[in-house]
N, CA, C and O atoms as CSV, one atom per row, in Angstrom:
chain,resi,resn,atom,element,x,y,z
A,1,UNK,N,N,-7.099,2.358,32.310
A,1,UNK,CA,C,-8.416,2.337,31.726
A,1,UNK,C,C,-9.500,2.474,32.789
A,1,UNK,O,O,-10.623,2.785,32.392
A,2,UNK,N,N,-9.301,2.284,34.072
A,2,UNK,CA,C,-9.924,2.564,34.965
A,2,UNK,C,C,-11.023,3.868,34.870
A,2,UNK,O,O,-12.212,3.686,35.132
A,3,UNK,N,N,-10.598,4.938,34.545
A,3,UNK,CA,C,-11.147,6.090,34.358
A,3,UNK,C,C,-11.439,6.740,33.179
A,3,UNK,O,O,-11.283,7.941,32.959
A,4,UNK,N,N,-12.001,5.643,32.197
A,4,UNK,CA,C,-11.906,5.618,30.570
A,4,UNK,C,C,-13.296,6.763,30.581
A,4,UNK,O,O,-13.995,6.740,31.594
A,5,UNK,N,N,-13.571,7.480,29.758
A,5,UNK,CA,C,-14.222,8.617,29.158
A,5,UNK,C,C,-14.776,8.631,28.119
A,5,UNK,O,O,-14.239,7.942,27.252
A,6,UNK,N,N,-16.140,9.436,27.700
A,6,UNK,CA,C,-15.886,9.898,25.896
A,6,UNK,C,C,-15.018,10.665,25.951
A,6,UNK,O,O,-14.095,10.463,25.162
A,7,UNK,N,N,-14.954,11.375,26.501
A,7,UNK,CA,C,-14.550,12.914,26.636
A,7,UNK,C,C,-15.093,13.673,25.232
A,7,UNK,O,O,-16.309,13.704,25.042
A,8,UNK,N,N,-14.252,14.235,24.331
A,8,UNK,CA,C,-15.070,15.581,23.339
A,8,UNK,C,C,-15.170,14.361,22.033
A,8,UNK,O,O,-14.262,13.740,21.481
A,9,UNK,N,N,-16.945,14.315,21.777
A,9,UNK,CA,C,-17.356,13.388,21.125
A,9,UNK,C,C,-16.458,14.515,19.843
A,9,UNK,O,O,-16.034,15.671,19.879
A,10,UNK,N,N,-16.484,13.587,18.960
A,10,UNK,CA,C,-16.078,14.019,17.628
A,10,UNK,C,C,-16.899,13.190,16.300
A,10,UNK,O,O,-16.744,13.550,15.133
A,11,UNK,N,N,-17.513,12.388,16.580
A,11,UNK,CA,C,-18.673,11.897,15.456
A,11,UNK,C,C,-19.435,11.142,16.323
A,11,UNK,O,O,-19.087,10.694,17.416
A,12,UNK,N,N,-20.600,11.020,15.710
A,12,UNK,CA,C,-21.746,9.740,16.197
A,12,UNK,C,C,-22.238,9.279,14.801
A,12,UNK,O,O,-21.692,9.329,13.699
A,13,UNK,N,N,-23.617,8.747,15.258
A,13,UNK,CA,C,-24.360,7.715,14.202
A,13,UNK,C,C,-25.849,6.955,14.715
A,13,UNK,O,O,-26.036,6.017,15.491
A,14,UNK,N,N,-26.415,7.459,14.241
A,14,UNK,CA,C,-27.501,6.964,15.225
A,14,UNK,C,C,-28.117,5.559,14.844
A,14,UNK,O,O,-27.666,5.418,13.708
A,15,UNK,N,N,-28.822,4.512,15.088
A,15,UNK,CA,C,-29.036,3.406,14.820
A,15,UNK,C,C,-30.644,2.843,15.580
A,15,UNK,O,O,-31.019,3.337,16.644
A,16,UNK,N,N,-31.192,2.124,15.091
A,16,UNK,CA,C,-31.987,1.570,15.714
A,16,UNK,C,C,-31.530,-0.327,16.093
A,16,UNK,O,O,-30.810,-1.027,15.381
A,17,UNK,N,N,-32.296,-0.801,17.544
A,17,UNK,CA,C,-32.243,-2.033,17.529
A,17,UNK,C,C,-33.269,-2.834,17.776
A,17,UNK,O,O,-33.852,-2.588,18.832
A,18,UNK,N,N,-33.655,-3.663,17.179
A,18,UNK,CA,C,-34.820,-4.239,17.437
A,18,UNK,C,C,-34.930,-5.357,18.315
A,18,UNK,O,O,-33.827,-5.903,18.302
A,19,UNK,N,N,-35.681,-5.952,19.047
A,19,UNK,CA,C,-34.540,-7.360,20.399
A,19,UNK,C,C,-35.843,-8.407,19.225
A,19,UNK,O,O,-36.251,-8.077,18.111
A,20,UNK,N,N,-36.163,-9.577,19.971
A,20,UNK,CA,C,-36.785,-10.776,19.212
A,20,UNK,C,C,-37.354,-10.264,19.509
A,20,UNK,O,O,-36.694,-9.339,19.036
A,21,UNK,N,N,-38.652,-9.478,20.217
A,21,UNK,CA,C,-39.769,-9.811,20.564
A,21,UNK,C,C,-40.143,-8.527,19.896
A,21,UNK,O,O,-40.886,-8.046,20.751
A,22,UNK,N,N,-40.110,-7.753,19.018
A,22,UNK,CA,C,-40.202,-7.059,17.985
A,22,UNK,C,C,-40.186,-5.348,18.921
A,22,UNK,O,O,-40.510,-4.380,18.232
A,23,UNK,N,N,-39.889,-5.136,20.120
A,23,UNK,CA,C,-39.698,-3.686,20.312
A,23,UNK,C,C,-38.252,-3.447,19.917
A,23,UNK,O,O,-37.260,-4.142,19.696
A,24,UNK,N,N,-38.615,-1.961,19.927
A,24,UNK,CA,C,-37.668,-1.128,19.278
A,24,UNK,C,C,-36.405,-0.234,20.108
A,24,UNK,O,O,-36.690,-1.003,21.027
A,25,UNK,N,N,-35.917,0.151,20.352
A,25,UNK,CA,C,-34.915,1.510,21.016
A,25,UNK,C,C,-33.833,2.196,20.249
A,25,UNK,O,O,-33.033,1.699,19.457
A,26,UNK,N,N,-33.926,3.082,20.527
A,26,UNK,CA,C,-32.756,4.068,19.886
A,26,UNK,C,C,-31.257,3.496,20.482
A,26,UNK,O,O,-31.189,3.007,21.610
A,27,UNK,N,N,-30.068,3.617,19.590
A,27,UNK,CA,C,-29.095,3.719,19.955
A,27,UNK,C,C,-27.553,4.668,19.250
A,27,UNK,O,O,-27.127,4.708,18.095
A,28,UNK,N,N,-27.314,4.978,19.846
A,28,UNK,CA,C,-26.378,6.132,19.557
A,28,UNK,C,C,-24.584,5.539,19.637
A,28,UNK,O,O,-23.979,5.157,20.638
A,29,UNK,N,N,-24.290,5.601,18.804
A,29,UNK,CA,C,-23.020,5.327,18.918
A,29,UNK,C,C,-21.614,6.713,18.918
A,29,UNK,O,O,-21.638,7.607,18.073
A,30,UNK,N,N,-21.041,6.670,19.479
A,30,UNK,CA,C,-20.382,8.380,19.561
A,30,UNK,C,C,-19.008,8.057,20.245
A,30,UNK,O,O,-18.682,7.517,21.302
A,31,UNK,N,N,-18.291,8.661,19.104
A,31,UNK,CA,C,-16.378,8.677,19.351
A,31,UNK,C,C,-15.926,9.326,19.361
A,31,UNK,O,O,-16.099,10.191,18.503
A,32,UNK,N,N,-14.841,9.476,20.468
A,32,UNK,CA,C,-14.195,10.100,21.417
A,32,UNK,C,C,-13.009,10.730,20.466
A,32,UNK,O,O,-12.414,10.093,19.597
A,33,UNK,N,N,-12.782,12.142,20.815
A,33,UNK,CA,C,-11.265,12.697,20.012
A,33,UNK,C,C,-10.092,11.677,20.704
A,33,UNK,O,O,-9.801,11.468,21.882
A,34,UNK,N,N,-9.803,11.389,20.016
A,34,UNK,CA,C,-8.087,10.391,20.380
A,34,UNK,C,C,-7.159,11.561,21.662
A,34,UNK,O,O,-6.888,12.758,21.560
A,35,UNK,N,N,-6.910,10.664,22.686
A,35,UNK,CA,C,-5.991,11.187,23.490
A,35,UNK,C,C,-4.837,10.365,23.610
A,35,UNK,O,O,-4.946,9.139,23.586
A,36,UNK,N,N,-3.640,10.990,23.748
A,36,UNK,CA,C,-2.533,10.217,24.276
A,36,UNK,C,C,-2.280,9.468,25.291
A,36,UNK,O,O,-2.306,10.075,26.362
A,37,UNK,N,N,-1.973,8.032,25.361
A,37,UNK,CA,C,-1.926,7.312,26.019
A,37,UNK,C,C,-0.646,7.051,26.225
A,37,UNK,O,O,-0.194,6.136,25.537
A,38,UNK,N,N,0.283,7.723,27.171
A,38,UNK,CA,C,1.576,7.419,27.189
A,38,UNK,C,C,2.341,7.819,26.402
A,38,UNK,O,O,1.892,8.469,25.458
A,39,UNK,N,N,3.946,7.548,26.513
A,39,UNK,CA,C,4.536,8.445,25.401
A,39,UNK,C,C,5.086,7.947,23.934
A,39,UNK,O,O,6.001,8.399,23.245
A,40,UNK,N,N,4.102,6.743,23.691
A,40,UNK,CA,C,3.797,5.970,22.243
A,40,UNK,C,C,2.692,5.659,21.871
A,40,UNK,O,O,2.556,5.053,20.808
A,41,UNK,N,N,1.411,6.066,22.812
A,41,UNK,CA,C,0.155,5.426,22.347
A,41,UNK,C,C,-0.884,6.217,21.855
A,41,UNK,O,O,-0.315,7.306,21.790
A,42,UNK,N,N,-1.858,6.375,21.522
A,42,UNK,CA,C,-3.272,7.186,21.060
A,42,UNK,C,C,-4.383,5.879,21.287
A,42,UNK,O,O,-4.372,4.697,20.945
A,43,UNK,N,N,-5.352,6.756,22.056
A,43,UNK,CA,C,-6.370,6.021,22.368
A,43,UNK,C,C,-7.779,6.416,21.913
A,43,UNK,O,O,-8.064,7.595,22.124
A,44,UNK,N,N,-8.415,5.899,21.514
A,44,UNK,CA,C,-9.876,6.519,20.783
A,44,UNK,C,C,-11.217,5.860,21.490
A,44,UNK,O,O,-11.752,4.776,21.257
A,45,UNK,N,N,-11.567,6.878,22.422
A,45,UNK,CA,C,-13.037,6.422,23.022
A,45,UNK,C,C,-13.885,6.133,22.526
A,45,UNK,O,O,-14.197,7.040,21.754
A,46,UNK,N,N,-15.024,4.758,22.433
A,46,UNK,CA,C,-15.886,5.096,22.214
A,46,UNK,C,C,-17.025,4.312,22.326
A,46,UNK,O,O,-16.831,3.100,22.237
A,47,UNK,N,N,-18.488,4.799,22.549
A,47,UNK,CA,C,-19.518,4.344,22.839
A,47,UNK,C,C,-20.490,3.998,22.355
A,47,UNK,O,O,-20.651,4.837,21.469
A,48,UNK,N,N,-21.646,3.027,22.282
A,48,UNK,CA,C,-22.473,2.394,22.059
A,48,UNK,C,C,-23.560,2.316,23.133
A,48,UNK,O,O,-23.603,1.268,23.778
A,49,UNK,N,N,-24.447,3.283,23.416
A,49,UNK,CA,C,-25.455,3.581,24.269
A,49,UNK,C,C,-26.919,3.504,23.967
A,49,UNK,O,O,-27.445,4.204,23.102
A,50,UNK,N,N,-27.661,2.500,24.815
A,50,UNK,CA,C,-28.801,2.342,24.209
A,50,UNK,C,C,-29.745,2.110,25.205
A,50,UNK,O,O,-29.141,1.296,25.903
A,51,UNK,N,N,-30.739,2.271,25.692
A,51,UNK,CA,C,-31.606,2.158,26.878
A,51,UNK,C,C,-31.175,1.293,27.759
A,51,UNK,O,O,-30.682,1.530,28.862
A,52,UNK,N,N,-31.459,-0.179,27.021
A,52,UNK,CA,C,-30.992,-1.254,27.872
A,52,UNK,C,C,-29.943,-1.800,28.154
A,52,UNK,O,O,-29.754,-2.809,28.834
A,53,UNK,N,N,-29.013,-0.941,27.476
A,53,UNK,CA,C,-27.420,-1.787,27.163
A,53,UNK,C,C,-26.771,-0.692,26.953
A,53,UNK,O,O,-27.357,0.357,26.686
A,54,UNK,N,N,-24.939,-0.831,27.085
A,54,UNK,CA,C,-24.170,0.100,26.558
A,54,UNK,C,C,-23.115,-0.749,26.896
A,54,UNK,O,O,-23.045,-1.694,27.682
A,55,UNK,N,N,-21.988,-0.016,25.851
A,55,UNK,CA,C,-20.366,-0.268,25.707
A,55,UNK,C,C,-19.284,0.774,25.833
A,55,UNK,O,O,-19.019,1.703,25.070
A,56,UNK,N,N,-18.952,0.564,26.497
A,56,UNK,CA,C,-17.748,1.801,26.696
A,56,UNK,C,C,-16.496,1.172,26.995
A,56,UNK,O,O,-16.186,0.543,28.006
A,57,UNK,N,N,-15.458,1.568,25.421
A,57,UNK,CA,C,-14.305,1.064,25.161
A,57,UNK,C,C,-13.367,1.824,24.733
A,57,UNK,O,O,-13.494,2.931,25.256
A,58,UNK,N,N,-12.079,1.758,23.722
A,58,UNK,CA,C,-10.826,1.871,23.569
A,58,UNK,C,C,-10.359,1.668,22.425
A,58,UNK,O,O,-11.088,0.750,22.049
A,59,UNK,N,N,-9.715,1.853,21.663
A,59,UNK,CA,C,-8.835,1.429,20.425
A,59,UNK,C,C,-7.480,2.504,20.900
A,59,UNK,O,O,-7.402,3.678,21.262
A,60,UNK,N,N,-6.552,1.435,20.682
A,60,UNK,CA,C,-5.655,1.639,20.685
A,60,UNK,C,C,-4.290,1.861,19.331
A,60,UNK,O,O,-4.136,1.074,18.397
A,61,UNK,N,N,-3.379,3.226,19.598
A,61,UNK,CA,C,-2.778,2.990,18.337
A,61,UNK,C,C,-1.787,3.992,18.201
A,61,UNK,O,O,-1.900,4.963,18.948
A,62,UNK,N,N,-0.580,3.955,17.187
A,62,UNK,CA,C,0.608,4.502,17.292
A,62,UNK,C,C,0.589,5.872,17.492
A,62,UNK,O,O,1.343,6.395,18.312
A,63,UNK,N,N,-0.389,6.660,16.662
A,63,UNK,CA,C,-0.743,7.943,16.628
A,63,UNK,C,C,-2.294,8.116,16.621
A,63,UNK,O,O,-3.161,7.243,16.574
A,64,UNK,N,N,-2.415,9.474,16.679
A,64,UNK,CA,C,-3.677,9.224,17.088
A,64,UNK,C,C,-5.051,9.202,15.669
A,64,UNK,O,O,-6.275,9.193,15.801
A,65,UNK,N,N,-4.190,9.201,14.368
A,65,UNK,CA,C,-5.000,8.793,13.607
A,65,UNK,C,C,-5.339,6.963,13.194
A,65,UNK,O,O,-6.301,6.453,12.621
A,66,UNK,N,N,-4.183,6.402,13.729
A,66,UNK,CA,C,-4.628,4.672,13.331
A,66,UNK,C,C,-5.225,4.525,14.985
A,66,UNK,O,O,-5.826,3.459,15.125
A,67,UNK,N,N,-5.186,5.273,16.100
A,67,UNK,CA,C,-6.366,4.745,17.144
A,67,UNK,C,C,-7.769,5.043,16.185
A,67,UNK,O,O,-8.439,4.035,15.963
A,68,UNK,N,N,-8.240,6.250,15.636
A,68,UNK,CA,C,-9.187,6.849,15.067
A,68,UNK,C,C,-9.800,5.345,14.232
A,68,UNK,O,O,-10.875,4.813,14.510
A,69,UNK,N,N,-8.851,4.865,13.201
A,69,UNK,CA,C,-8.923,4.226,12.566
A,69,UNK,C,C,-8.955,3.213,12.471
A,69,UNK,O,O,-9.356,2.642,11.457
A,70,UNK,N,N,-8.380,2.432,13.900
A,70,UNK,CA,C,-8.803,1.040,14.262
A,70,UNK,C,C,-10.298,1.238,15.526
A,70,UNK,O,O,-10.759,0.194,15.988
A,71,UNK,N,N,-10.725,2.169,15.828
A,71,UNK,CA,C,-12.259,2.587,16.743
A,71,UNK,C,C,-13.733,2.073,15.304
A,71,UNK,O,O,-14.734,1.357,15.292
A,72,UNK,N,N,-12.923,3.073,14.214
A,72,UNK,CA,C,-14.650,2.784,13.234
A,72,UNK,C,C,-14.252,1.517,12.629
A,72,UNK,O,O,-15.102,0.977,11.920
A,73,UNK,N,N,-12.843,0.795,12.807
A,73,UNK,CA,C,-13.396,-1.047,12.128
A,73,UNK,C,C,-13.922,-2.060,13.349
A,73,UNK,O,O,-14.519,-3.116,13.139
A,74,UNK,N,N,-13.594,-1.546,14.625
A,74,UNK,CA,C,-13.619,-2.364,15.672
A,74,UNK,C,C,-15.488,-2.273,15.779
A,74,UNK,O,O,-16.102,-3.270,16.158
A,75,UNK,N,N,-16.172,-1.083,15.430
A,75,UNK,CA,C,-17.135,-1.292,15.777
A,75,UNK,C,C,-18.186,-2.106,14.984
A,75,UNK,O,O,-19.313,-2.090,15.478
A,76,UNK,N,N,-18.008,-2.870,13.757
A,76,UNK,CA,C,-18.951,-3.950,13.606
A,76,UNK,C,C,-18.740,-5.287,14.450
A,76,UNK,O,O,-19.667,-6.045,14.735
A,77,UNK,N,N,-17.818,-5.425,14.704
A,77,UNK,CA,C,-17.559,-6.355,15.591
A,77,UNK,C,C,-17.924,-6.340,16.439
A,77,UNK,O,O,-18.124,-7.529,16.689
A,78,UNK,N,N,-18.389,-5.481,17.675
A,78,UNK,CA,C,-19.106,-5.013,18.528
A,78,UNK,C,C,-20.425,-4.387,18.754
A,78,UNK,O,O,-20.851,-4.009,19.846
A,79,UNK,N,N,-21.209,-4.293,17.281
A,79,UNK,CA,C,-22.430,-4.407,17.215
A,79,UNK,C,C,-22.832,-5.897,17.248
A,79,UNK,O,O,-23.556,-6.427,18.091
A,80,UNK,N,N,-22.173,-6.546,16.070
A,80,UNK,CA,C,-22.726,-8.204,16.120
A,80,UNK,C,C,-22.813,-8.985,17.684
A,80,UNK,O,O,-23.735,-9.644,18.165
A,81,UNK,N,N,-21.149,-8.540,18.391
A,81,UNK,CA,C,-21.548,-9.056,19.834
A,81,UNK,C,C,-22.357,-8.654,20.683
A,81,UNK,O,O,-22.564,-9.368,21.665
A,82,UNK,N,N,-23.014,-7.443,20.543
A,82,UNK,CA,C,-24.303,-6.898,20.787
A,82,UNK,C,C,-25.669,-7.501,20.778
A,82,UNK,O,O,-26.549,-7.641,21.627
A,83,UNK,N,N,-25.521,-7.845,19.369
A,83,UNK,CA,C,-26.612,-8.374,18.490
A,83,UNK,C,C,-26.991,-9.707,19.252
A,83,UNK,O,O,-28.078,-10.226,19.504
A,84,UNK,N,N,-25.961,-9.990,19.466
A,84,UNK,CA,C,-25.710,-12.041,20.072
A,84,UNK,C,C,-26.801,-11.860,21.270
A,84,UNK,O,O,-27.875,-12.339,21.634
A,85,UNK,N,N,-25.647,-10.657,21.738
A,85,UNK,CA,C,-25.977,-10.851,23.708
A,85,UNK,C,C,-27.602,-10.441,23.748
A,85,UNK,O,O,-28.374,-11.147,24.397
A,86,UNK,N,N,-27.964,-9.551,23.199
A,86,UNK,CA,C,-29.252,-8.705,23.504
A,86,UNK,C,C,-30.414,-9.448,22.360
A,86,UNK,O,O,-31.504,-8.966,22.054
A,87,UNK,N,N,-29.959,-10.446,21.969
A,87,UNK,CA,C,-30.986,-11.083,20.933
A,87,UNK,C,C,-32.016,-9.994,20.323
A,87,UNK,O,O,-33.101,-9.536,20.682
A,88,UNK,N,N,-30.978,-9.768,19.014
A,88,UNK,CA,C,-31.848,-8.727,18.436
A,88,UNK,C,C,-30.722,-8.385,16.901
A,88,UNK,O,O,-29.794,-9.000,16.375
A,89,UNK,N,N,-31.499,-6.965,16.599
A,89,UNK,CA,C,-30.617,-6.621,14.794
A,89,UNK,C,C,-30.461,-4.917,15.063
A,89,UNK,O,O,-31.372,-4.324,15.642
A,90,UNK,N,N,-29.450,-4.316,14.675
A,90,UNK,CA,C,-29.233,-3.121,14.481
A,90,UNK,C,C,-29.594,-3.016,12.852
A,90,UNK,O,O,-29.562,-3.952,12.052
A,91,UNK,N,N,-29.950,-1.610,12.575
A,91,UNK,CA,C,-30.132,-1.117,11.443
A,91,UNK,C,C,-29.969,0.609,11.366
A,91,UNK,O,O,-30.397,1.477,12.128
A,92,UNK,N,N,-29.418,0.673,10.510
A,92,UNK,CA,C,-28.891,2.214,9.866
A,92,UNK,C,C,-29.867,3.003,8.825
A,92,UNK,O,O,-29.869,2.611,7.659
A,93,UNK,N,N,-30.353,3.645,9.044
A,93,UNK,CA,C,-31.531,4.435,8.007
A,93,UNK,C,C,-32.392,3.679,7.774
A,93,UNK,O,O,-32.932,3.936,6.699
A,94,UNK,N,N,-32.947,2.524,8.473
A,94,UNK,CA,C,-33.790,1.655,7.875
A,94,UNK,C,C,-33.402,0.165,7.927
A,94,UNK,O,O,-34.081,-0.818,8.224
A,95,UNK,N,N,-31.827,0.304,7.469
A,95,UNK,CA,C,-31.527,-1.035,6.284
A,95,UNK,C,C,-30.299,-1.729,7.200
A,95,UNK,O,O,-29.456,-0.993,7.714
A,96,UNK,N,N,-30.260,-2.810,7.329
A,96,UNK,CA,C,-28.801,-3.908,8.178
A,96,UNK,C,C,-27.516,-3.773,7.652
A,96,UNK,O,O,-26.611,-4.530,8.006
A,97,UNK,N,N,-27.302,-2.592,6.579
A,97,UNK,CA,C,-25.843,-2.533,6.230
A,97,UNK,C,C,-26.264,-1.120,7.319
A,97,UNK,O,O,-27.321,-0.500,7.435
A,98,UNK,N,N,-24.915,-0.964,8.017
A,98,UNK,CA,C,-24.605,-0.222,8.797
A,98,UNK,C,C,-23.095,1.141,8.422
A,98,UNK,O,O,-22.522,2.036,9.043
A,99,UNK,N,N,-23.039,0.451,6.909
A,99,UNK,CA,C,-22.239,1.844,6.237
A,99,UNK,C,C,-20.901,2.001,7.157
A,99,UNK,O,O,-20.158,2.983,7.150
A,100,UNK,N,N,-20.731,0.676,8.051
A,100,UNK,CA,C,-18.955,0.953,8.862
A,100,UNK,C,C,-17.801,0.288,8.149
A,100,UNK,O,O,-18.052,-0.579,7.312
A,101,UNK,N,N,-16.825,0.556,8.360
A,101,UNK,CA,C,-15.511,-0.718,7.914
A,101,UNK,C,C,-15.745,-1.797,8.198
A,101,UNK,O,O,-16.287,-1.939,9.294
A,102,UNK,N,N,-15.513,-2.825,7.523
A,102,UNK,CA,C,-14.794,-3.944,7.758
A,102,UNK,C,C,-14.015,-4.339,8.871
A,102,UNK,O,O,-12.847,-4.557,8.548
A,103,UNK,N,N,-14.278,-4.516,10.141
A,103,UNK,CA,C,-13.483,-5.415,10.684
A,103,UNK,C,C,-12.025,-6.138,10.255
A,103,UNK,O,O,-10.945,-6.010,10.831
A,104,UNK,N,N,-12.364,-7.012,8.950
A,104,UNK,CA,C,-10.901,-7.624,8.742
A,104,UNK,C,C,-9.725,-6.396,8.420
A,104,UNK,O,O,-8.548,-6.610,8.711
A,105,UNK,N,N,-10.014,-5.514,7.996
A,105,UNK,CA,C,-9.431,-4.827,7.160
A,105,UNK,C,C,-8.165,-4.215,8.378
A,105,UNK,O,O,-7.075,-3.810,7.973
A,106,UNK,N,N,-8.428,-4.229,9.472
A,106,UNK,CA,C,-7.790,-3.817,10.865
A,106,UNK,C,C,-6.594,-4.603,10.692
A,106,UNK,O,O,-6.458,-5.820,10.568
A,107,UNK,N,N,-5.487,-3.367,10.714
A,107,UNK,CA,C,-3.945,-4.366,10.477
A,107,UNK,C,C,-3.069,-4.195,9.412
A,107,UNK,O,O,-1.857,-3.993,9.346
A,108,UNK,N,N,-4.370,-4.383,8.213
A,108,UNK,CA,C,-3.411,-4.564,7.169
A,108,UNK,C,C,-2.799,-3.235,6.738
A,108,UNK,O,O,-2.846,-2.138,7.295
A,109,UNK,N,N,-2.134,-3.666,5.454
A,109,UNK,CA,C,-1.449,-2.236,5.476
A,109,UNK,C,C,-1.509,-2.326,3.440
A,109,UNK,O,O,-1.170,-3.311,2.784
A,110,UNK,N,N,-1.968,-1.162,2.942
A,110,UNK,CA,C,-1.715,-0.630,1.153
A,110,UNK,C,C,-0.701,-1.916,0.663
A,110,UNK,O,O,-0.349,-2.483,1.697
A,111,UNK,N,N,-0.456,-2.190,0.178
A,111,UNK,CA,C,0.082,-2.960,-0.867
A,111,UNK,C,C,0.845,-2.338,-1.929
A,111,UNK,O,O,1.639,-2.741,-2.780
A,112,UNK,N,N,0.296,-1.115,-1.567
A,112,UNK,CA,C,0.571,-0.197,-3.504
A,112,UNK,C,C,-0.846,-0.601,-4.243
A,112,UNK,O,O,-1.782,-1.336,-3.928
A,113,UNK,N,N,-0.515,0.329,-5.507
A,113,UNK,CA,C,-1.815,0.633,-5.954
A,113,UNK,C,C,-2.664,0.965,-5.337
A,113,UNK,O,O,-2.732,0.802,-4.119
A,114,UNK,N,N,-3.929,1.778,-6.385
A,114,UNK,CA,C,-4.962,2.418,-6.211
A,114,UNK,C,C,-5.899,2.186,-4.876
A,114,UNK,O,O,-6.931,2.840,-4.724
């Protein structure tokens, strides 16, 4: 991980954050096409870049569609720890739902049914 990358963005999302003291900054969030990590893994870059702050991380996963797929649940979890550190609120078009997965949902697996 030493030499971790976006490399070829394949989606973003743009966001605003506001800190307490009511200014504003843009922030861009943007994920990485899944590369192979070894000869069982898929890894999915991806970033959270914002004037004053940024994150640059990893999801890891069997192929390279559940890395894909554990990257967009991992990232509410990593806005909120955002949110903590930089005392402040992200918002999406306006509004504090941010339109990502669920967090918990990472893991589980269909049940059957719809």
């Amino acid at each position: 991980m030493k030499d971790l990358q976006i490399g070829l963005v394949i989606a973003t999302r743009d966001l605003t954050f506001t800190h307490s003291d009511g200014s504003v900054e843009f922030v861009k969030i943007s994920i990485g096409a899944p590369v192979a990590d070894g000869d069982d893994a898929w890894a999915c870059p991806y970033l959270i870049q914002a004037e004053s702050f940024q994150k640059l991380f990893r999801m890891i996963g069997g192929d390279s569609l559940q890395s894909l797929i554990h990257t967009t649940h991992i990232l509410t979890d990593e806005l909120t720890a955002l949110s903590r550190k930089h005392a402040g609120t992200f918002k999406y078009l306006g509004e504090a739902d941010l339109m990502l997965p669920p967090p918990e949902y990472l893991g589980h697996r269909n049940r059957g049914g719809a």
